[in-house]
mmCIF entry with sequence, helices, sheets and N, C-alpha, C, O atoms, coordinates in Angstrom:
data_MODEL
# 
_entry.id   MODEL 
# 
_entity.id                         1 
_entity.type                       polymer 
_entity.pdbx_number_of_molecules   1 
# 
_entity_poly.entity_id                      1 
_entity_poly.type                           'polypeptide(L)' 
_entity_poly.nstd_linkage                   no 
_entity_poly.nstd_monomer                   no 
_entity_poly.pdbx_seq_one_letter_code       
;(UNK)(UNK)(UNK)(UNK)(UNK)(UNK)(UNK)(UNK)(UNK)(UNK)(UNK)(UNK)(UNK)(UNK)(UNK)(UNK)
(UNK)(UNK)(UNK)(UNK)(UNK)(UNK)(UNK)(UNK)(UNK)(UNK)(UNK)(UNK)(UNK)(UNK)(UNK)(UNK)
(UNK)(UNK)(UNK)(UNK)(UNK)(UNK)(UNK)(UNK)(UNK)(UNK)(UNK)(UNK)(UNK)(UNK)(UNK)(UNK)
(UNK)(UNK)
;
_entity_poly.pdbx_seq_one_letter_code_can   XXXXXXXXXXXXXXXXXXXXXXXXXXXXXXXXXXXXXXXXXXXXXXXXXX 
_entity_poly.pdbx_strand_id                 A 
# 
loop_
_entity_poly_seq.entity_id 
_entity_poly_seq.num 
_entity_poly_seq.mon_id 
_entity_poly_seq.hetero 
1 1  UNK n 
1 2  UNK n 
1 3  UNK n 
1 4  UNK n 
1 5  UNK n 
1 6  UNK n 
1 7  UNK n 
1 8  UNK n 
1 9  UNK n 
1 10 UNK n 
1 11 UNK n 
1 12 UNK n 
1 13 UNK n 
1 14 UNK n 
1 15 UNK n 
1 16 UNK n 
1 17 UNK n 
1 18 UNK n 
1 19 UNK n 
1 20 UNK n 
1 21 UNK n 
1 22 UNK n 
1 23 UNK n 
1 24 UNK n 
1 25 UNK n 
1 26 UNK n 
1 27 UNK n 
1 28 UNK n 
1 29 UNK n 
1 30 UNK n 
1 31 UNK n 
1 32 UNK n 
1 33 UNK n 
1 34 UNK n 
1 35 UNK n 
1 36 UNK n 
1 37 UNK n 
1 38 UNK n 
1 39 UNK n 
1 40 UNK n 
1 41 UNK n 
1 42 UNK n 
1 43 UNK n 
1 44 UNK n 
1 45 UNK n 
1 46 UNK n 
1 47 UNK n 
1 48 UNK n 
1 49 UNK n 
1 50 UNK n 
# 
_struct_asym.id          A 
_struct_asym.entity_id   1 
# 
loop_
_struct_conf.conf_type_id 
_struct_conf.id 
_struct_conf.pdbx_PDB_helix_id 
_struct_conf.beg_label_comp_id 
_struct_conf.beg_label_asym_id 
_struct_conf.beg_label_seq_id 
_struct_conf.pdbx_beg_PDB_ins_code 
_struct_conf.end_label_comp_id 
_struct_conf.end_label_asym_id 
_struct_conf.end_label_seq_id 
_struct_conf.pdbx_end_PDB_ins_code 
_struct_conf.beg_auth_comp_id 
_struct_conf.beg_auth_asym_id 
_struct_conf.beg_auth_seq_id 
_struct_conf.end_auth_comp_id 
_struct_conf.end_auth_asym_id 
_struct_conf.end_auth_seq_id 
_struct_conf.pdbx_PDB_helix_class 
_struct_conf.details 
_struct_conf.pdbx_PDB_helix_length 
HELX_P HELX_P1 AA1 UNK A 2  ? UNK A 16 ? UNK A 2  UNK A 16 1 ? 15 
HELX_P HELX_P2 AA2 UNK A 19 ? UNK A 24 ? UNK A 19 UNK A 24 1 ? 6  
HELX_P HELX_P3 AA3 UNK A 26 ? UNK A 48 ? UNK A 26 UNK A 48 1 ? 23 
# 
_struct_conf_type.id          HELX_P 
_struct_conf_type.criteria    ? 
_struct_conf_type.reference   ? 
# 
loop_
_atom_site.group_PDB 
_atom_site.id 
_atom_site.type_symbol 
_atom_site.label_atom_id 
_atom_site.label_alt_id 
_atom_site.label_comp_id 
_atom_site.label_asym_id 
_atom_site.label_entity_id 
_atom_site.label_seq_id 
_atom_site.pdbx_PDB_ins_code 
_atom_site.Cartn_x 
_atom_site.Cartn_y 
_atom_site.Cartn_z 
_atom_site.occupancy 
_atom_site.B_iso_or_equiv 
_atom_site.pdbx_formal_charge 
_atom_site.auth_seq_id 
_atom_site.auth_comp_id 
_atom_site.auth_asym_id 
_atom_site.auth_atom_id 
_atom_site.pdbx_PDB_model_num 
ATOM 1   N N  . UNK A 1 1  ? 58.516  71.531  121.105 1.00 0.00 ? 1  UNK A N  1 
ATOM 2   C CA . UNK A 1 1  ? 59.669  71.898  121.937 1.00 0.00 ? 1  UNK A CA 1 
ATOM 3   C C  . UNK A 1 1  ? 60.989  71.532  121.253 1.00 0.00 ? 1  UNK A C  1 
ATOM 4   O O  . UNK A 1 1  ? 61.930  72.319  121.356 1.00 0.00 ? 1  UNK A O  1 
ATOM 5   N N  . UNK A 1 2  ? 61.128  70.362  120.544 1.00 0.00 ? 2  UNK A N  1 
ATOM 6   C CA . UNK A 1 2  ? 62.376  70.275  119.730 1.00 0.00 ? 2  UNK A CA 1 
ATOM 7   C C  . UNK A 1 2  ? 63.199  71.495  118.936 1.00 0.00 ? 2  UNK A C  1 
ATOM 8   O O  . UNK A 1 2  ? 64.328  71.970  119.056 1.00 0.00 ? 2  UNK A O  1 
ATOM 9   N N  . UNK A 1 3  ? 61.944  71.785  117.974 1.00 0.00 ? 3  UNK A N  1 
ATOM 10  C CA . UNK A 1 3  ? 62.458  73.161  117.262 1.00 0.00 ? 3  UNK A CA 1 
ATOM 11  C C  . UNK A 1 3  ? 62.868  74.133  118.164 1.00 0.00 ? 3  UNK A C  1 
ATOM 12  O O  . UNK A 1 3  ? 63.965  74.642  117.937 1.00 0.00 ? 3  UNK A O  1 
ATOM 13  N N  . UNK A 1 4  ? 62.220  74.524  119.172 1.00 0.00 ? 4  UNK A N  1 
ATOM 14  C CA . UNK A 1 4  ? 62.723  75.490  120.143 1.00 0.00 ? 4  UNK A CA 1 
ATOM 15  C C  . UNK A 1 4  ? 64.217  75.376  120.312 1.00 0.00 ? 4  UNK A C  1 
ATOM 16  O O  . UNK A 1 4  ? 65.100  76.211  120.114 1.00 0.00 ? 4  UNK A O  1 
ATOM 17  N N  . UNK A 1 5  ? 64.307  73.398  120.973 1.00 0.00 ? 5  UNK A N  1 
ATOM 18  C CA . UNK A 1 5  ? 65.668  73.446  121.625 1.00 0.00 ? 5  UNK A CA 1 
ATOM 19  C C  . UNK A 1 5  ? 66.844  73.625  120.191 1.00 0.00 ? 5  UNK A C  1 
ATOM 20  O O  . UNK A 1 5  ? 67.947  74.172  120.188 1.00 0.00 ? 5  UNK A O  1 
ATOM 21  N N  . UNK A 1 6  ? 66.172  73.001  119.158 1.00 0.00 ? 6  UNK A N  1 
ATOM 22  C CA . UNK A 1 6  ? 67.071  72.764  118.011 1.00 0.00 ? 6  UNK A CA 1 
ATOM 23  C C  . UNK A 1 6  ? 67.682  74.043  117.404 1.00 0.00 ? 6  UNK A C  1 
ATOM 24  O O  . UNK A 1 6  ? 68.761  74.009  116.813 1.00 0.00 ? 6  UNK A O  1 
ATOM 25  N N  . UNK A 1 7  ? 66.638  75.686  117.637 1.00 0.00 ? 7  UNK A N  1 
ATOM 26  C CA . UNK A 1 7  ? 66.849  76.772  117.264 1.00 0.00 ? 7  UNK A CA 1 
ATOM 27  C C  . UNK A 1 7  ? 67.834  77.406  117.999 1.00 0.00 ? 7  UNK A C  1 
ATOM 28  O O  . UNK A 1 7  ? 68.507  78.198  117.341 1.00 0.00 ? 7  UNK A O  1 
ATOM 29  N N  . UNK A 1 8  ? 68.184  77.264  119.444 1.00 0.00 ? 8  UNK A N  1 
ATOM 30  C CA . UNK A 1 8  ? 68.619  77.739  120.222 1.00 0.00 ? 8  UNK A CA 1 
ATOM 31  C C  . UNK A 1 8  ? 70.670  77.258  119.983 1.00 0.00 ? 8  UNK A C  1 
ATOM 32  O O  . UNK A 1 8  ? 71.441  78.217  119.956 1.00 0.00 ? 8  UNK A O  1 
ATOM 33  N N  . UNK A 1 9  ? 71.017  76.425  119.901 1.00 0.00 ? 9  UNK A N  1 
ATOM 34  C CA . UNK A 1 9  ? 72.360  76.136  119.578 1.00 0.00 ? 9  UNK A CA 1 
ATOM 35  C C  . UNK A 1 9  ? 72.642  76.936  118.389 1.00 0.00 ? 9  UNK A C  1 
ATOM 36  O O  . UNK A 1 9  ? 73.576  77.735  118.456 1.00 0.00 ? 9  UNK A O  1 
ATOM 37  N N  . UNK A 1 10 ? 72.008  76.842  117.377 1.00 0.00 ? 10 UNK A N  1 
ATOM 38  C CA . UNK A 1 10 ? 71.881  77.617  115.736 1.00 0.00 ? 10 UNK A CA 1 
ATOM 39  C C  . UNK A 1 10 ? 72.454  79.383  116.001 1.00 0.00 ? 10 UNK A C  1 
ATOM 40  O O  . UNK A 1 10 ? 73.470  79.998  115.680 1.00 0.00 ? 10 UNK A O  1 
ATOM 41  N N  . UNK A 1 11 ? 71.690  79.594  116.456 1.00 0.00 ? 11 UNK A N  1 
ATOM 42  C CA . UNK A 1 11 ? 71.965  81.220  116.895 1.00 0.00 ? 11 UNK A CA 1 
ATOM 43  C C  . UNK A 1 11 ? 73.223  81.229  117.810 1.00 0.00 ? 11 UNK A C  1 
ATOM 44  O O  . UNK A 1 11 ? 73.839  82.269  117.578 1.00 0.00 ? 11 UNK A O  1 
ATOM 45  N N  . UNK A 1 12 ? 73.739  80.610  118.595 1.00 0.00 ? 12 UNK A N  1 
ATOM 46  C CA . UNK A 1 12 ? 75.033  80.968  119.629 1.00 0.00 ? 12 UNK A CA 1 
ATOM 47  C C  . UNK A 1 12 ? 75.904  80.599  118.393 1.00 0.00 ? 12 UNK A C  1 
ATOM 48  O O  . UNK A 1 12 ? 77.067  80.975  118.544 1.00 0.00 ? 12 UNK A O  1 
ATOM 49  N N  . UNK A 1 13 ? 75.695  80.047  117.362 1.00 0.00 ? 13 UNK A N  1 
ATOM 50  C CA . UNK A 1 13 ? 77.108  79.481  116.677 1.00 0.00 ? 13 UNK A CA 1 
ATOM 51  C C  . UNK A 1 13 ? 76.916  80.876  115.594 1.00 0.00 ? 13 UNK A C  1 
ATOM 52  O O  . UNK A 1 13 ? 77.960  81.504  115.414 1.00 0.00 ? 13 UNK A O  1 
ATOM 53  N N  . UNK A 1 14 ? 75.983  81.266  115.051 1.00 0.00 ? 14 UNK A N  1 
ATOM 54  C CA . UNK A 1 14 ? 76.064  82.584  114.316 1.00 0.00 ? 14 UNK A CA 1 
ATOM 55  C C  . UNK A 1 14 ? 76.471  83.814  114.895 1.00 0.00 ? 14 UNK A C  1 
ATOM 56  O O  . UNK A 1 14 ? 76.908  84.823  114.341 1.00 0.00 ? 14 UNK A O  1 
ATOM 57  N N  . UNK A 1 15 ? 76.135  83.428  116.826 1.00 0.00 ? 15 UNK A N  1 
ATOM 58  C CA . UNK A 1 15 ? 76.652  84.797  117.223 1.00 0.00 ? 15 UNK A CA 1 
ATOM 59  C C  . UNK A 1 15 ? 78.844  84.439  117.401 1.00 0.00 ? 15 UNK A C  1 
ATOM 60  O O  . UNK A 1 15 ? 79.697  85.314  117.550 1.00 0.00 ? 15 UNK A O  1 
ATOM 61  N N  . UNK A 1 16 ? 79.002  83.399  117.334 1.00 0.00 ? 16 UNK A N  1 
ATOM 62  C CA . UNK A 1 16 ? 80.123  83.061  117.735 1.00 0.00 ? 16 UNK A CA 1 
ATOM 63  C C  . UNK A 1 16 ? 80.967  83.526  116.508 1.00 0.00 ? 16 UNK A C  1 
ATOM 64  O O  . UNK A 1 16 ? 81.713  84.490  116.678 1.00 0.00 ? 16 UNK A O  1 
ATOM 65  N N  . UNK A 1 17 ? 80.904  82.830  115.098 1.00 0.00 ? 17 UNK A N  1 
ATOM 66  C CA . UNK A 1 17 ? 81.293  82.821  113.894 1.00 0.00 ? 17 UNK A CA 1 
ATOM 67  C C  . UNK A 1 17 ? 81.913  84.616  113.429 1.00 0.00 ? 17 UNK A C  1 
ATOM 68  O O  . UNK A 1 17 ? 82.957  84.825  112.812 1.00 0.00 ? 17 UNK A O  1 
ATOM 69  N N  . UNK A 1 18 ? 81.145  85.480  113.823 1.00 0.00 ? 18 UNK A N  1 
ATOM 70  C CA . UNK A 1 18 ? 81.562  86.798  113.286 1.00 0.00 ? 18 UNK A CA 1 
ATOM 71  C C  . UNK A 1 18 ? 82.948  87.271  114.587 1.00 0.00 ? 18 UNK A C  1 
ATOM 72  O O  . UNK A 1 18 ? 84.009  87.841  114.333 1.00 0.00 ? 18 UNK A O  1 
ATOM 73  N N  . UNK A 1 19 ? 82.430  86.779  115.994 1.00 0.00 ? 19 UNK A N  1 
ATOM 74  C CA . UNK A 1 19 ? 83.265  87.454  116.630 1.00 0.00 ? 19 UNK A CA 1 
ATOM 75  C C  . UNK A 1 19 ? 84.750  86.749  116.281 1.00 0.00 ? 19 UNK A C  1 
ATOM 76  O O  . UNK A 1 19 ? 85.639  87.562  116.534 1.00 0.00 ? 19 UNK A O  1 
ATOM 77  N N  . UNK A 1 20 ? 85.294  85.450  115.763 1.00 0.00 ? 20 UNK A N  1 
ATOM 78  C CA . UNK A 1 20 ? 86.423  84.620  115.190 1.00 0.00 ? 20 UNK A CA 1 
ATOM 79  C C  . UNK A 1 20 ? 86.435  86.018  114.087 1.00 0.00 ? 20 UNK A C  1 
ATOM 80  O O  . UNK A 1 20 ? 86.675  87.128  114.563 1.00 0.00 ? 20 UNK A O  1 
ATOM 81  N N  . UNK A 1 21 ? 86.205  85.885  112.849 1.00 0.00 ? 21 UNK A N  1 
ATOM 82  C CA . UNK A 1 21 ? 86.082  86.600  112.271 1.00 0.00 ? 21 UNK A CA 1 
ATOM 83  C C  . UNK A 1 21 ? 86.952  88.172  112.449 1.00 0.00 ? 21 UNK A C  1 
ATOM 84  O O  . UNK A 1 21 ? 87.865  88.578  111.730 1.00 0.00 ? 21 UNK A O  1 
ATOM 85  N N  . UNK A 1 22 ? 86.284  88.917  113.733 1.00 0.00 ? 22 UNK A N  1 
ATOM 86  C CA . UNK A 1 22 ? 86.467  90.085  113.831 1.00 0.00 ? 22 UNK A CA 1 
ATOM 87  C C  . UNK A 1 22 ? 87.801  90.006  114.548 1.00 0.00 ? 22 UNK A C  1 
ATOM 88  O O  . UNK A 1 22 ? 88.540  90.990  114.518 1.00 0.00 ? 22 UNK A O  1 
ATOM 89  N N  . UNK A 1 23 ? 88.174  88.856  115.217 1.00 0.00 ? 23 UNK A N  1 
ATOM 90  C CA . UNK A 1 23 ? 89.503  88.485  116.098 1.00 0.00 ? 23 UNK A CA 1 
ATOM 91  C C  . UNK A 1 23 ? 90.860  88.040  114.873 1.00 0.00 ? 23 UNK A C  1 
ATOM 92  O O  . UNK A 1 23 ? 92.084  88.148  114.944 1.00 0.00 ? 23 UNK A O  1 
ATOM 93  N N  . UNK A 1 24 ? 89.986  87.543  113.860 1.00 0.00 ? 24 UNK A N  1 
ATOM 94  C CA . UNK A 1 24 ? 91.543  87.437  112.789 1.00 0.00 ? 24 UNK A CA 1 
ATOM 95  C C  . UNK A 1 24 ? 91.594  88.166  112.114 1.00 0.00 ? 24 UNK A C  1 
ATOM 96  O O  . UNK A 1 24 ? 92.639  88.117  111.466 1.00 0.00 ? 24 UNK A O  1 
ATOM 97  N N  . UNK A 1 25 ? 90.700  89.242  111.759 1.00 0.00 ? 25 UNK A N  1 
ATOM 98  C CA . UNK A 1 25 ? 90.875  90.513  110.817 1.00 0.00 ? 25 UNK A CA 1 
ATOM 99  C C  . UNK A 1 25 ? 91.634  91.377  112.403 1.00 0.00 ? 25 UNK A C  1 
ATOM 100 O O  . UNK A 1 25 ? 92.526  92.221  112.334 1.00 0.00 ? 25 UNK A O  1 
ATOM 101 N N  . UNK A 1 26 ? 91.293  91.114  113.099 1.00 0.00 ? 26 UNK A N  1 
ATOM 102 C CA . UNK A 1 26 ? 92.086  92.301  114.122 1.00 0.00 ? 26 UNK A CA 1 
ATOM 103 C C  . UNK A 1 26 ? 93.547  91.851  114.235 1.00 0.00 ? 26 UNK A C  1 
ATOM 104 O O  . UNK A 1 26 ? 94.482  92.645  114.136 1.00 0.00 ? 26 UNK A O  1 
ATOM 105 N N  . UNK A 1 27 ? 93.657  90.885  114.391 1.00 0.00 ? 27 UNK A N  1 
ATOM 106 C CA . UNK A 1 27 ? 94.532  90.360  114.005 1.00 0.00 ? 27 UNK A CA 1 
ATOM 107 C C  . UNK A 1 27 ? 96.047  90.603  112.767 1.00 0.00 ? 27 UNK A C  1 
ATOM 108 O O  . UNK A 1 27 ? 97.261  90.518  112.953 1.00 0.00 ? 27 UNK A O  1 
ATOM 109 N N  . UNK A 1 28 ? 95.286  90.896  111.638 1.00 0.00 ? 28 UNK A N  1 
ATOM 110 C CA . UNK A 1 28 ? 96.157  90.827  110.060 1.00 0.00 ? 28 UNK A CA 1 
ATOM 111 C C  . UNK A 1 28 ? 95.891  92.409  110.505 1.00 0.00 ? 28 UNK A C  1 
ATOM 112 O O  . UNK A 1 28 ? 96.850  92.915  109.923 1.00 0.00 ? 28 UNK A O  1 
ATOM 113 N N  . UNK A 1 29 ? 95.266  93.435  111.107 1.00 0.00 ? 29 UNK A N  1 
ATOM 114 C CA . UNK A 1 29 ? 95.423  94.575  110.638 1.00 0.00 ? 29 UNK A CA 1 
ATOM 115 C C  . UNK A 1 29 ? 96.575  95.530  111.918 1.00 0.00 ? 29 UNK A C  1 
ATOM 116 O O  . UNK A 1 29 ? 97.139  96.607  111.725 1.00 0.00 ? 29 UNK A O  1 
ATOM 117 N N  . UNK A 1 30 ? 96.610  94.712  113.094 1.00 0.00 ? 30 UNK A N  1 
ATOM 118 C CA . UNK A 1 30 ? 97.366  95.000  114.300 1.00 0.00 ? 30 UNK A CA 1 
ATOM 119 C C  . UNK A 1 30 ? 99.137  94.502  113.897 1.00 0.00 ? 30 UNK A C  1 
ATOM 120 O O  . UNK A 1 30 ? 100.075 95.141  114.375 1.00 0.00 ? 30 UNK A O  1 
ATOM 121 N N  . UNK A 1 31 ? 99.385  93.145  112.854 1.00 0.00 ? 31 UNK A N  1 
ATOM 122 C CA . UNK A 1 31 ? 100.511 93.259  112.422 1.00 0.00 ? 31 UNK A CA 1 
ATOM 123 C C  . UNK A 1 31 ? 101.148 94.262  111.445 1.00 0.00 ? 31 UNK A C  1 
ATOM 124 O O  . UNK A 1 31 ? 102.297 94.685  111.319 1.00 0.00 ? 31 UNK A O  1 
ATOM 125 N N  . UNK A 1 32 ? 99.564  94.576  110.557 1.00 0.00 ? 32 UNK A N  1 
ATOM 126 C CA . UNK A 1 32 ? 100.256 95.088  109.441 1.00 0.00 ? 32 UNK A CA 1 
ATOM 127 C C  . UNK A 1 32 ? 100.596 96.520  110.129 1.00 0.00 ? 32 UNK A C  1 
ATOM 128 O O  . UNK A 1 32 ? 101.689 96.801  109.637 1.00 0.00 ? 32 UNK A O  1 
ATOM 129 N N  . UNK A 1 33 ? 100.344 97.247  110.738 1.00 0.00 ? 33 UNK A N  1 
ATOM 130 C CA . UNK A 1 33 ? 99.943  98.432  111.424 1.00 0.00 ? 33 UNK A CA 1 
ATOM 131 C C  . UNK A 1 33 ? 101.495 98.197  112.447 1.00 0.00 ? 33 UNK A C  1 
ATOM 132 O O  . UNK A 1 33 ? 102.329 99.096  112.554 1.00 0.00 ? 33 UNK A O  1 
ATOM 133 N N  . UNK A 1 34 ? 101.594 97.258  112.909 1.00 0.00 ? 34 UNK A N  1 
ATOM 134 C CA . UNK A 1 34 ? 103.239 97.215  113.767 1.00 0.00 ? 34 UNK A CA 1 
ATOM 135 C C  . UNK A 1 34 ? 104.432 97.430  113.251 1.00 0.00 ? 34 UNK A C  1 
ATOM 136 O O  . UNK A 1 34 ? 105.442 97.999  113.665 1.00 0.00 ? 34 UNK A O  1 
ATOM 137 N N  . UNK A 1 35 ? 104.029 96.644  111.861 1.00 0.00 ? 35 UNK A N  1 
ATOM 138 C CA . UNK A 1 35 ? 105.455 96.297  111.086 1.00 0.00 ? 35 UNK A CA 1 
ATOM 139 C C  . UNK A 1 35 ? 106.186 97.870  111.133 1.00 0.00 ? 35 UNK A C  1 
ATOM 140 O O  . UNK A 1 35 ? 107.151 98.300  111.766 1.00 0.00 ? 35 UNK A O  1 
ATOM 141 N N  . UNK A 1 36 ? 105.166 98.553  110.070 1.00 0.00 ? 36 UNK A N  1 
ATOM 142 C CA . UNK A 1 36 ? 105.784 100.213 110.347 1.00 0.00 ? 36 UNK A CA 1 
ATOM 143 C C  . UNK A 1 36 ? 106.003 100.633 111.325 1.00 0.00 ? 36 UNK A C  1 
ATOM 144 O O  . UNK A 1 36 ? 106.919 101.405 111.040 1.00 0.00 ? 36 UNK A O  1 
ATOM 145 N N  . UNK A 1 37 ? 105.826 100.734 112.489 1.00 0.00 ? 37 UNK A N  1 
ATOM 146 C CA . UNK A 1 37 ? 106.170 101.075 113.681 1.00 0.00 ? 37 UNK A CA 1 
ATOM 147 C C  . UNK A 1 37 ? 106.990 100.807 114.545 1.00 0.00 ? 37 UNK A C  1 
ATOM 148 O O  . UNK A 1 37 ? 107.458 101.514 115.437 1.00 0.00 ? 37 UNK A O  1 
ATOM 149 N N  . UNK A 1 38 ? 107.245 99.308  114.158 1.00 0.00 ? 38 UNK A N  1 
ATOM 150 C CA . UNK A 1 38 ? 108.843 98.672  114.417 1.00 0.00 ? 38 UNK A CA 1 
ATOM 151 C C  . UNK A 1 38 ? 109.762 98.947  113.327 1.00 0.00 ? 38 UNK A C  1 
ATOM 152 O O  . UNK A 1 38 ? 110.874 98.495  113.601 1.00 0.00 ? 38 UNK A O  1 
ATOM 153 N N  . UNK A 1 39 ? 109.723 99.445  112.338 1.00 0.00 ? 39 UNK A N  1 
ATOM 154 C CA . UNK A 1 39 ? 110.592 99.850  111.714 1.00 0.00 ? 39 UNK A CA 1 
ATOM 155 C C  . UNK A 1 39 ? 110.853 101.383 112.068 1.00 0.00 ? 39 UNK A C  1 
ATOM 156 O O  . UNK A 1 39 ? 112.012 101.770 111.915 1.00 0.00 ? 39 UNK A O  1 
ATOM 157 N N  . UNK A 1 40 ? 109.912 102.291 112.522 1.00 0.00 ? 40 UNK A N  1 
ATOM 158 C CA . UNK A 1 40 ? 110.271 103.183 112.987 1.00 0.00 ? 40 UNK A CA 1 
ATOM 159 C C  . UNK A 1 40 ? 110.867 103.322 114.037 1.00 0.00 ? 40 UNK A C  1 
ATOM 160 O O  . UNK A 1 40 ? 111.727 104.182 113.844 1.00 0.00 ? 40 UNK A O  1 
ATOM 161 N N  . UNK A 1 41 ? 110.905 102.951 115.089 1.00 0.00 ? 41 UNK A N  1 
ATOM 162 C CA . UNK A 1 41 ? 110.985 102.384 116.370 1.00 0.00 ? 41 UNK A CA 1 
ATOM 163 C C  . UNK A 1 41 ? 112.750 102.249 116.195 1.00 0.00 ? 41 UNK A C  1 
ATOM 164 O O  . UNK A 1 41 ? 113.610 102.966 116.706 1.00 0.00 ? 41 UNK A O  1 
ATOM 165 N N  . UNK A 1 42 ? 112.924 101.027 115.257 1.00 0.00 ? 42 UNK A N  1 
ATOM 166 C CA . UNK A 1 42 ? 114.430 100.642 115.389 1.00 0.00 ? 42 UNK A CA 1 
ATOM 167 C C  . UNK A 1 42 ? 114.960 101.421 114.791 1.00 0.00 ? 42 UNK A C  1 
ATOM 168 O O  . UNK A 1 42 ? 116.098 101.388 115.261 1.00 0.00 ? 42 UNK A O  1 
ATOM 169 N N  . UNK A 1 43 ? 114.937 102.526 113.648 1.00 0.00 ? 43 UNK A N  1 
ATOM 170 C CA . UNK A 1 43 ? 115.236 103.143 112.942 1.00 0.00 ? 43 UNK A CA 1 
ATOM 171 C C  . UNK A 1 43 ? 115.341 104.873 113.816 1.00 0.00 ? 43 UNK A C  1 
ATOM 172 O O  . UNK A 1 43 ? 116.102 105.782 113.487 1.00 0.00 ? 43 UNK A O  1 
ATOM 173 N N  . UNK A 1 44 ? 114.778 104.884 114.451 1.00 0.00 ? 44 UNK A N  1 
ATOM 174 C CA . UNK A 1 44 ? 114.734 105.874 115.760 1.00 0.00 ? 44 UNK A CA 1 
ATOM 175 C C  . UNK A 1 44 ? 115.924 105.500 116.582 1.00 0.00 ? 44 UNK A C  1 
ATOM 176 O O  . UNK A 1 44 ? 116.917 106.226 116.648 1.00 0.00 ? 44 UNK A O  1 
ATOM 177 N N  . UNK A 1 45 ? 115.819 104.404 117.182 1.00 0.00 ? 45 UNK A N  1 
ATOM 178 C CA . UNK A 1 45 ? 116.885 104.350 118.129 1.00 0.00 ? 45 UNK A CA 1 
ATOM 179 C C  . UNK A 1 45 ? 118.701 104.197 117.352 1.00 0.00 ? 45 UNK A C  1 
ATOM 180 O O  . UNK A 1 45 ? 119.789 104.373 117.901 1.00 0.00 ? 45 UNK A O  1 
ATOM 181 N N  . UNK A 1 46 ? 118.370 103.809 115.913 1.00 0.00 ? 46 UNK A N  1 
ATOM 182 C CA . UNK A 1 46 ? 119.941 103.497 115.676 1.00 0.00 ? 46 UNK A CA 1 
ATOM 183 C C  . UNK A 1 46 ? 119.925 104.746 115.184 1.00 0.00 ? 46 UNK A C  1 
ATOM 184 O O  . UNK A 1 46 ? 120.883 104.690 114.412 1.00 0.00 ? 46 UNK A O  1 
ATOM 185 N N  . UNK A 1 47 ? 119.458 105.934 115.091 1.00 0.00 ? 47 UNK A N  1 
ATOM 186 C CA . UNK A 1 47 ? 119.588 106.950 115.023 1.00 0.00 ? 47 UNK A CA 1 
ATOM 187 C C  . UNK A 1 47 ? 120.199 107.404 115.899 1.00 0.00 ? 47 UNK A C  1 
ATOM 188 O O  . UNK A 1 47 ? 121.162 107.899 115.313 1.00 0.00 ? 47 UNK A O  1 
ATOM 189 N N  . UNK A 1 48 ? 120.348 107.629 117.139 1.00 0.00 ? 48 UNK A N  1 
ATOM 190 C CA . UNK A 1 48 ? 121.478 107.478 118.348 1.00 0.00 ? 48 UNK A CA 1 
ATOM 191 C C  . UNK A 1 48 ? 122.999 107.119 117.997 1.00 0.00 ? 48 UNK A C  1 
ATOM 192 O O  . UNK A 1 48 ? 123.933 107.917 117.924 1.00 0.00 ? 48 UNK A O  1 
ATOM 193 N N  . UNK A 1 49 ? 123.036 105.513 117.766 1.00 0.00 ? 49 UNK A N  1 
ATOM 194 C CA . UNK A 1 49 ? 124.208 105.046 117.511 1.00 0.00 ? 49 UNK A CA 1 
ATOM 195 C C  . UNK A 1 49 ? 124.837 105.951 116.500 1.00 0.00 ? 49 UNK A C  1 
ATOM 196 O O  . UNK A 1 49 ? 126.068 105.916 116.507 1.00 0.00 ? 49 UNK A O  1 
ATOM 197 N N  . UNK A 1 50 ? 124.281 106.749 115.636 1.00 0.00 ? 50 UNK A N  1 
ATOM 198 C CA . UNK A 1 50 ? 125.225 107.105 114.226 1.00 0.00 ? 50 UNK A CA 1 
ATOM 199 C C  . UNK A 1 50 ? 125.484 108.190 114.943 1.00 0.00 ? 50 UNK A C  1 
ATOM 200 O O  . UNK A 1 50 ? 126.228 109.063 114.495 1.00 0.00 ? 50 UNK A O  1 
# 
């Protein structure tokens, strides 16, 4: 029964590890993906002002 209980923590931390993972790559790719879009964005509206 040890191995059982000992196997069981092992696997929640492998299922845990990718979803961090998939949260800081979503992360670096949701800024990089804004930046242009706030530059469009402000570059749109001072388009007005001129």
């Amino acid at each position: 029964m040890e191995q059982e209980e000992l196997s069981i923590p092992l696997k929640q931390e492998n299922v845990v590890r990718p979803a961090e993972g998939n949260i800081a790559t979503g992360l670096i790719w949701g800024i990089l993906i804004s930046i242009p879009l706030w530059i469009s964005v402000i570059g749109w509206i001072l388009g007005f002002w001129h």
